[in-house]
N, C-alpha and C positions, 0 to 999 in steps of 0.2 A: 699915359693911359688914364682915363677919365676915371671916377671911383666907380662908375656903373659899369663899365666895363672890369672893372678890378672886380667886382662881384660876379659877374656873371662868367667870368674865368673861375675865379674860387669855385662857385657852383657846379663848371664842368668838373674840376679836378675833385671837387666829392664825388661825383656819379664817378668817373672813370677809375679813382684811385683812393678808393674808400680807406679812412683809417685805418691802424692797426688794431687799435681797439673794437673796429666792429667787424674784422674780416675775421678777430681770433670768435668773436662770440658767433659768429656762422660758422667756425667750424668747433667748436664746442658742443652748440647745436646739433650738426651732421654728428659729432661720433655718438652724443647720445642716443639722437634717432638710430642709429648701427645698432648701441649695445642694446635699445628694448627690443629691434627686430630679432637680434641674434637671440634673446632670453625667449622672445614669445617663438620663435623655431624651436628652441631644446626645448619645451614645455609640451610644443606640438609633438614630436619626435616623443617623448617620455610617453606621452599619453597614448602615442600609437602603438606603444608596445608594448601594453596594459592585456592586450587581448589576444596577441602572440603568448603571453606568460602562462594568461588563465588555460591556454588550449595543453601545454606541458601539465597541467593538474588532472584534465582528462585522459590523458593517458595512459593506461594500466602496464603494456607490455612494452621495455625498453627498448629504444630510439637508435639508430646512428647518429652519431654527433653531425653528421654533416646538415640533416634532415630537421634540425633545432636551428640551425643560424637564425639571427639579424642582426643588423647594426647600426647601433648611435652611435657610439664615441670609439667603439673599437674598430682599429684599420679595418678589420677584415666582418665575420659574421660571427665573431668570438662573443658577443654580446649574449647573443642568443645563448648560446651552447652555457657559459659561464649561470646563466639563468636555470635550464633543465637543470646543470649537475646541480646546482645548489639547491633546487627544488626536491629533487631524489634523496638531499643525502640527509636535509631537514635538522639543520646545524642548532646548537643550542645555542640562546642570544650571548652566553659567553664567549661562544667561538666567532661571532659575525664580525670578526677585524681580517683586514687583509694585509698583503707585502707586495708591492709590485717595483722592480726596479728597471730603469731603463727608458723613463715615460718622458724623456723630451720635457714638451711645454705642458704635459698632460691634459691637453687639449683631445687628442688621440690616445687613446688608451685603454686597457683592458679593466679597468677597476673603475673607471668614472661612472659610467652608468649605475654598479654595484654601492659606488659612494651616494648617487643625487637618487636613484630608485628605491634600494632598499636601505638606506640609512646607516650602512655599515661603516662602521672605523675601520683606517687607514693610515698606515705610512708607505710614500714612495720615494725616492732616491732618485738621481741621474746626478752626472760627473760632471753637469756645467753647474754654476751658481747661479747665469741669467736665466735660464730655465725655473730652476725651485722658486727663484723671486720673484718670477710670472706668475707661478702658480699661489705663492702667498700675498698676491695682490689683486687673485681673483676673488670674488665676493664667495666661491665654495666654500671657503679658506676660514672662512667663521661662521659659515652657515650649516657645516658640517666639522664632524672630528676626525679632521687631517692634519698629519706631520708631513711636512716637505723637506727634505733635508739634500742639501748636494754633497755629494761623498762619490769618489773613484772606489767603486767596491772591487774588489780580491779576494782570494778564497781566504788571506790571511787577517780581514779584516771584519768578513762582511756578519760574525756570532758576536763581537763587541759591540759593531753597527745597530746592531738588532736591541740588542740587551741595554744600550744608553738610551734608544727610541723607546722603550718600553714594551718590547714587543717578544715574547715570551712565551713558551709551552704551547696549546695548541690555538689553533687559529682556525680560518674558514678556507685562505685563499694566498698561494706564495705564487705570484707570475714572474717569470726571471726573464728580459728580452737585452740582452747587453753587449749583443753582436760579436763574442769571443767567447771568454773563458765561463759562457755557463756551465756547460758541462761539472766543471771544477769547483764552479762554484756552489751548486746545490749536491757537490760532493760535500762539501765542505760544511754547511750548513747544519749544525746540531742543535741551534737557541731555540728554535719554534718547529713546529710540528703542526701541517696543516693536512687540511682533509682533502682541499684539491690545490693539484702543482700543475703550473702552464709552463713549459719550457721550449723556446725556441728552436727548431733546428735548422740544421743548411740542407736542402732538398740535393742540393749539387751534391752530395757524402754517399748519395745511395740510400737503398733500399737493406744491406745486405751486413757489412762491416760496420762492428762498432769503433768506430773512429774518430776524434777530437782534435782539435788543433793543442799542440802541445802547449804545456802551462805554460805563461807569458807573464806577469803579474800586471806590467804595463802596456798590455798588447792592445793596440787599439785597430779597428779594420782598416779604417781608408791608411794606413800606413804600413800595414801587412805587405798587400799589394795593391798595387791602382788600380785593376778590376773592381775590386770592394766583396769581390767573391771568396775570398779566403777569410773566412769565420767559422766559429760553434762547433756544433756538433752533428753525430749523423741521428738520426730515428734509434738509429740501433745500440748506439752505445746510452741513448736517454731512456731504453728498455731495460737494458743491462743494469746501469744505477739503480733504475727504480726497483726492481728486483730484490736488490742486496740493502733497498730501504724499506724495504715491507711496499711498494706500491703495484699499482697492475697500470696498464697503459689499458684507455677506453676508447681513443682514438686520435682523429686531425681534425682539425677546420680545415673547409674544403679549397683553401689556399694553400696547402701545403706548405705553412710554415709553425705552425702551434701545435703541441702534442699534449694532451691531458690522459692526467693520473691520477689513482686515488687509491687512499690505505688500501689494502688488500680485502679485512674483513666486509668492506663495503660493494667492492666488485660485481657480486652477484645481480647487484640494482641493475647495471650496466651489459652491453655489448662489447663485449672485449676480442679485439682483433688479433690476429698475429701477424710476425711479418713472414715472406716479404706482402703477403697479399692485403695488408691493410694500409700501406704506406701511399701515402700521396705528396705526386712530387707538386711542387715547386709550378708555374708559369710565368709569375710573373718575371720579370727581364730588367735586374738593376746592374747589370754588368758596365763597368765603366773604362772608356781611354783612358791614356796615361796625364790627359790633360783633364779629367772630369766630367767629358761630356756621356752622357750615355751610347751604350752602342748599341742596345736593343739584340744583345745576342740573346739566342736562347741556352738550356740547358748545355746543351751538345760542346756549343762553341765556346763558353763559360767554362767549361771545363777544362777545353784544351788550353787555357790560359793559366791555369792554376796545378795544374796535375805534375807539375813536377816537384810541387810542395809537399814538406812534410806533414803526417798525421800521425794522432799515437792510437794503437790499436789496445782497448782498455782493458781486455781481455787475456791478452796475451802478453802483454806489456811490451811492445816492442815498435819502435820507431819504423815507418814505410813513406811510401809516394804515394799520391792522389790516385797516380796511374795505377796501382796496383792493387786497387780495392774494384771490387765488382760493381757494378751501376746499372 
């Protein structure tokens, strides 16, 4: 082969099969261009929900919680609602720290907005370590005062958890989402004292019995059962606790999975429900085969899979079946 043709080969195999070195700097490039799009969308999103807030100031006669949603970072319209109650209850700048556990990559999540909107301090927790180190490798992470910490919390663990994080007496904001032993565990909880509590419930528990999945320490869901529907607690028994905590229940985000409470003496600010008529179930459909794919059952048929499990009845103290609570 001639050397002119030896070059004009080289030349194709640059166009067709571009270095290492220059494929890595186009895609270097692309993730750049990603992360300022993604930054200039949350910035857009933050800014859009500047005038949703102001409109919770006009307000005079309190709200349904459902009628306050919207959402940035939290799954559902929890954003919104987490905004009113804070607006109503007018925390002092000592109290503006929160606790949320259970946040995954905290990408989604109920305190993010509360973290990059109003400037509040934070600690969150979840039971992986690649999770927390996602989160201590996002630019939040020194642009704000965030503790990330990965820890399997338990009721036995989760007042020394608190109190080595620095996190102590009262606060602004405790959301517990940890798909088991909440319940038990903001039983448990004596280190901090906040002014609003989010706690998850299982919509599948009913409307009616306060009932728990019995303590587990290491109870994890997708191991319960392969449905993934045997978790938490019911509405009713996270009435029952807040009661015997001094709190009032003020209502759900209109997903029926999030219940919010707050001290008692602050209540009056609020619309406070009862049940069963203030309970809102559940829709959405994460019920799963035994092999993990989804089955898109609803309520009904969710049920029938798991109803022969036990629940503890916190009331009464006494172990029953799924079947034998009211729905």
């Amino acid at each position: 082969m001639s050397d002119k043709s030896r070059d004009w080969v080289g030349r194709l195999k640059g166009k067709l099969f571009p270095k290492k070195s220059a494929v890595k700097a186009r895609m270097d490039a692309l993730r750049h261009q990603v992360r300022e799009l993604s930054k200039q969308v949350e910035e857009t999103k933050l800014l859009a929900a500047q005038g949703l807030i102001r409109d919770f100031y006009r307000q005079k006669e309190p709200l349904p919680l459902v009628r306050t949603e919207f959402k940035v970072f939290s799954q559902f319209g929890d954003d919104g609602i987490i905004q009113y109650v804070l607006q109503k209850l007018d925390l002092p700048s000592a109290e503006q720290r929160f606790v949320e556990f259970g946040v995954e990559s905290y990408t989604e999540a109920n305190t993010r907005f509360l973290l990059l909107n109003n400037n509040w301090s934070g600690l969150v927790m979840d039971g992986s370590e690649d999770y927390m180190a996602s989160v201590r490798k996002d630019e939040i992470y020194w642009r704000h005062d965030l503790t990330a910490l990965a820890r399997f919390i338990t009721r036995e663990n989760i007042n020394s958890l608190l109190e080595e994080a620095g996190f102590t007496g009262r606060i602004g904001l405790l959301s517990i989402d940890i798909d088991g032993n909440d319940y038990w565990v903001w039983e448990a909880i004596t280190a901090i004292d906040p002014a609003l509590v989010i706690v998850e419930y299982n919509s599948l528990f009913g409307a009616h019995d306060p009932v728990t999945i019995p303590y587990q320490a290491d109870f994890m869901r997708n191991k319960a059962h392969f449905s993934n529907l045997y978790w938490g607690t019911s509405l009713a028994a996270l009435c029952h606790l807040a009661a015997k905590k001094n709190y009032v229940w003020i209502g759900c985000n209109s997903a029926g999975n999030n219940a919010y409470f707050v001290r008692k003496p602050e209540a009056g600010r609020f619309l406070c429900p009862k049940l069963p008529e203030g309970f809102v179930a559940a829709k959405f459909r994460e019920g799963r085969h035994p092999d993990g794919r989804l089955t898109y059952a609803g309520q009904q048929a969710g049920f029938s899979q798991v109803e022969h499990l036990p629940v503890w009845d916190v009331v009464k103290n006494r172990t029953l079946r799924l079947a034998e609570i009211v729905r």
